[in-house]
N, C-alpha and C positions, 0 to 999 in steps of 0.2 A: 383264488379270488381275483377278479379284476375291480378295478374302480374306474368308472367313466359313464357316460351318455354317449356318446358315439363314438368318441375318442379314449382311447386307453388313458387316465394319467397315473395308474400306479397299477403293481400289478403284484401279487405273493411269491416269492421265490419258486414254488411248486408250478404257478402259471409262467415264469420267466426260464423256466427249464425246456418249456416246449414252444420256447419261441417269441413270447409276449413280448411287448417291449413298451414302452412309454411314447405317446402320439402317434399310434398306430390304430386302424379304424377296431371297432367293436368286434364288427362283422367277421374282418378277416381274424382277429382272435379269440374266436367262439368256433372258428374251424379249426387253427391251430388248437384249441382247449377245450373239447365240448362241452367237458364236464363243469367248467367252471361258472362261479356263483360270482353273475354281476349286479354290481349295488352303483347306486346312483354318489357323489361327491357328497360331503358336508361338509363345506370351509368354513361354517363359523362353530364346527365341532372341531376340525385342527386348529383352528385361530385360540380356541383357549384351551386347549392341549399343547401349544405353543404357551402360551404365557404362565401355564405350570411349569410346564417343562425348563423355561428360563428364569423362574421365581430358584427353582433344587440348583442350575448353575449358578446363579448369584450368590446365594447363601454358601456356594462351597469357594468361592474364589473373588475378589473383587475385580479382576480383570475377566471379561468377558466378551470375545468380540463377535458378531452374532452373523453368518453366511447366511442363512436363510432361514424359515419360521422350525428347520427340525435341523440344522447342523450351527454348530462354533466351538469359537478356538477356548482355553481357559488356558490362560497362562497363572502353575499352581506354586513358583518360588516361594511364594510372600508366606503359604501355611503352613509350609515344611511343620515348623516347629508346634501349631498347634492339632495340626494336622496329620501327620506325618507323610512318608514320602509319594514320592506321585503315583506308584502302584498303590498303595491303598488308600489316596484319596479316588483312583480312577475306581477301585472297585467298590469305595461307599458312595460313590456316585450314584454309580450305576442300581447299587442296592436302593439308593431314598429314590431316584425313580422311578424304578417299580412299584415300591410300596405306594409314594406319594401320591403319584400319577396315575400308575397301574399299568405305564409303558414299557416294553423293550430298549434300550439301546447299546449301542455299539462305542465304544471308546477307544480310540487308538492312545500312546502314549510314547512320543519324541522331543526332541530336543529344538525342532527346528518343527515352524507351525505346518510345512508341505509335509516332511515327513508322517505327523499326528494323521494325518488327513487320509495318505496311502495308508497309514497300520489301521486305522478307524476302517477303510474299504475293502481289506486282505482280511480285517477279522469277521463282517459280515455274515450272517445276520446274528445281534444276541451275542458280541463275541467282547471279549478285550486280550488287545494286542502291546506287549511294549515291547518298543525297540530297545534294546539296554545303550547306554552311552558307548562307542570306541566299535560295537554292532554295526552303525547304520548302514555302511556300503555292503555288508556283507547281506545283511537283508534286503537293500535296494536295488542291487548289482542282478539278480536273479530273474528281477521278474517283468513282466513285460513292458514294453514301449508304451501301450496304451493309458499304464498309472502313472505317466509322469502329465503334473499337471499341464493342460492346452493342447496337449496331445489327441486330439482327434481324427474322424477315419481316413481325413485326406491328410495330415501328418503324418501318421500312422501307414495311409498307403505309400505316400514316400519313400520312410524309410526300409520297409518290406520290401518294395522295389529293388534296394541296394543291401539288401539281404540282413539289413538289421531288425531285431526282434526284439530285444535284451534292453535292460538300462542298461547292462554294462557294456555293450557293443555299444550306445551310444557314449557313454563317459571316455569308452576310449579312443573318442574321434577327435581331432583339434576344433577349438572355437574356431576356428577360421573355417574348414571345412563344414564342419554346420551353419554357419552365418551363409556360407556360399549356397547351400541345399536350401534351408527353410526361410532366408530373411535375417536380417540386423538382430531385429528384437525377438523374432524365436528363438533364430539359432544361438545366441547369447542366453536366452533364460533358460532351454532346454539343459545348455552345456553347464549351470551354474545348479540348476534342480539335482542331472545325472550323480555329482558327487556332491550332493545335501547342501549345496551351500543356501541357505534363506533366511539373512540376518531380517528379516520383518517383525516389528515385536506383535505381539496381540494388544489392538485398538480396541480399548473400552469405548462405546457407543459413536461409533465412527461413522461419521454422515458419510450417505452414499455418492457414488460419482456420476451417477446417471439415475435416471428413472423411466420404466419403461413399461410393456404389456403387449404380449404377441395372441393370436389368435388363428387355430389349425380350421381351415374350411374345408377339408373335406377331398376326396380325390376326384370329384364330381366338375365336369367345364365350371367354370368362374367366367363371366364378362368381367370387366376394367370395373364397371358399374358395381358389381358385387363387392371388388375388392374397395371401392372407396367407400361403401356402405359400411364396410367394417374395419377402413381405415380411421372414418369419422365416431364409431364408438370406440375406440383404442385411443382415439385425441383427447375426446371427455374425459376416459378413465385417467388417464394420464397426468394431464393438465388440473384434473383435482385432484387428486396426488400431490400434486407439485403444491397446488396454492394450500393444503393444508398443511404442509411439511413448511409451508414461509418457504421457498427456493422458487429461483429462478434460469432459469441455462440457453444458454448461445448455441448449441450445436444438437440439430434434430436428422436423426438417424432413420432408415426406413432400411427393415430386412425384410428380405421372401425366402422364400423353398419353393422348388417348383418340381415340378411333377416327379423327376427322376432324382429326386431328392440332393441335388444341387443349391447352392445359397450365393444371396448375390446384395447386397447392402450397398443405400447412396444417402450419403449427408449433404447435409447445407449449414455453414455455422452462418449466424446473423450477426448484425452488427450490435445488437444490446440485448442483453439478457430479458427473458420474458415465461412469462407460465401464462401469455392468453390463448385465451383456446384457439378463436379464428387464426392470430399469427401462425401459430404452430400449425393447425389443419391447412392451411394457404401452402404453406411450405414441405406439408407431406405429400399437398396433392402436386404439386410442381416435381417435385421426386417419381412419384411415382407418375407422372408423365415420360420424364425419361428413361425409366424401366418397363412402359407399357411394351415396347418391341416382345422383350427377353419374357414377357408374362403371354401374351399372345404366341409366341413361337414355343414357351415348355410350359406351358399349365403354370397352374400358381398350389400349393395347398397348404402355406403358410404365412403371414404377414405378422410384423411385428415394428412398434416404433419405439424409441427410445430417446430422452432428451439428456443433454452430456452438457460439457462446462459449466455445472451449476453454481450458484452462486449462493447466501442468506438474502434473500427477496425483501426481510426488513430490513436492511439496512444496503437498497440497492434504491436511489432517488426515483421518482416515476418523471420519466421522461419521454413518453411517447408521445408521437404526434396528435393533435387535437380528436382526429376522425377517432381514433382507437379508445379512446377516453370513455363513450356510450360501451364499449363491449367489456372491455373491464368492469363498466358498471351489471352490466349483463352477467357477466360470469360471477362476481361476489353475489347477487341475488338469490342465482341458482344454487350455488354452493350454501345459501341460507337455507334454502327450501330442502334440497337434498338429505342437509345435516338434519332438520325440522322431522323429514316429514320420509324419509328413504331414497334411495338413489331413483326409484323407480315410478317416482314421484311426477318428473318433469323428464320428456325424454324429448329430440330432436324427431319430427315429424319422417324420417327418413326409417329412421329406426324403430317405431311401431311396428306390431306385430311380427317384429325379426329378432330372433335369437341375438345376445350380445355378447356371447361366449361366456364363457366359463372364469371370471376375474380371481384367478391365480390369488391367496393370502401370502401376503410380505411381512415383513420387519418392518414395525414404524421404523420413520427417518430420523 
């Protein structure tokens, strides 16, 4: 089975054996897969399969920290005793979700929140994995480079390059020597994951550190013009995101993908924190001015923005200059109508009759 509209965004183990993969066109994986059966998305069918799904975690743990609308951490000390130990609360987990919900999942079980996360990915699909205590390296030691987290293909090609494969060919390099290969802050977290070290406790309802919304076009030419078309519905989404969450943030981000599946990101932080829309879109399109070269010379087939230094927006003084005052008032209007009446309600004249992609379901903030 695939799920997507022209874009792949999920795909069944059996379709992922012969190649599928997630943001990959339809087309090309209906050759890879003839046989397979594609269905259109329902995100507001995950969105409360999501909030089943974290109604069964809550109830088994009061710490909860929640990665996205189908993964989190539960940190389970506190029920030992009413509970018992973390293998069988992992496996009544697992059990009230099935019944409750009527879903599958996978539960890893560690001592350190990275590790839970690799055994939760090793026992896939339908699986539960624990690590036992005084285990970990011997478990983590083994297997490849790719499950250590932020390890991706161009980390990954790196270190194959120099003939590493292994976490434990990585643990057993000096931090210095990784800091020299990957960078300060890779080579430091890579060299601290290798042998389990990740004191981070699990963050019950932990405001986000960004907020953002990418959008795949397609492998088809893009003009500059396309791509700001759908840079300015990625600002809306965004930017109300932001003003319903109350935050506001200084530093707005602009990633691409371009044709040979290359990636290339430019920021701008501001001088005061803001969730208006124009701000933000002025400052996306000034970014992507200076990335227009690198879009022009390799194709583009993905964009995506994201806003970072956030702040609590109630309790940030409104200090902008007079002119900015009318669009603020423009953007709370919208945001009435929108809530009122659906997003699809009031849309920017640019963005009629044009697709606005596919709005990816989140974790309230």
């Amino acid at each position: 089975m695939i799920v997507g509209n022209w874009v792949v965004l999920a795909a069944s183990y059996e379709a992922k054996a012969r190649g599928v993969r997630t943001a990959m066109g339809v087309a090309r994986a209906r050759r890879l897969c003839p046989n397979a059966v594609v269905v259109e998305p329902r995100m507001s069918a995950y969105v409360e399969a999501s909030k089943a799904v974290f109604e069964v975690f809550e109830d088994t743990s009061p710490l909860v920290e929640g990665l996205s609308i189908d993964e989190a951490f539960l940190d389970v000390r506190g029920v030992r005793r009413l509970s018992g130990s973390p293998a069988e609360v992992a496996a009544r987990l697992r059990a009230e979700v099935r019944e409750r919900v009527g879903l599958p999942i996978t539960v890893g079980v560690a001592r350190t929140k990275f590790l839970a996360k690799v055994a939760s990915r090793v026992a896939k699909p339908d699986g539960l994995l624990i690590v036992p205590p005084g285990r970990e390296l011997a478990f983590l030691h083994p297997l490849p480079v790719e499950r250590l987290w932020g390890v991706g293909r161009v980390t990954a090609g790196k270190l194959h390059r120099l003939g590493i494969r292994t976490v434990g060919e990585v643990a057993a390099l000096a931090e210095p020597t990784l800091v020299s290969l990957l960078g300060r802050a890779s080579g430091r977290q890579l060299h601290a994951l290798a042998h389990n070290r990740d004191p981070r406790p699990v963050q019950a309802r932990r405001r986000r550190r960004s907020i953002g919304a990418q959008r795949a076009l397609g492998r088809s030419p893009k003009t500059l013009e396309d791509v700001d078309t759908a840079l300015v519905g990625l600002v809306d989404r965004v930017t109300r995101r932001m003003r319903a969450a109350g935050r506001v943030g200084r530093t707005v981000v602009l990633r691409l993908r371009f044709d040979d599946f290359s990636r290339a990101t430019r920021s701008h932080t501001l001088h005061r924190a803001t969730a208006n829309t124009q701000v933000i879109l002025d400052v996306v399109r000034e970014l992507l001015a200076v990335a227009a070269p690198l879009i022009e010379r390799r194709g583009i087939t993905l964009v995506g923005i994201a806003v970072g230094n956030l702040e609590d927006g109630r309790a940030v003084q409104l200090t902008l200059p007079l002119e900015r005052h009318s669009t603020d008032a423009l953007d709370a209007a919208l945001d009435e109508v929108w809530l009122r009446f659906g997003s699809g309600a009031v849309t920017r004249a640019v963005l009629l009759r044009r697709s606005s992609g596919i709005a990816m379901p989140v974790l309230p903030d």
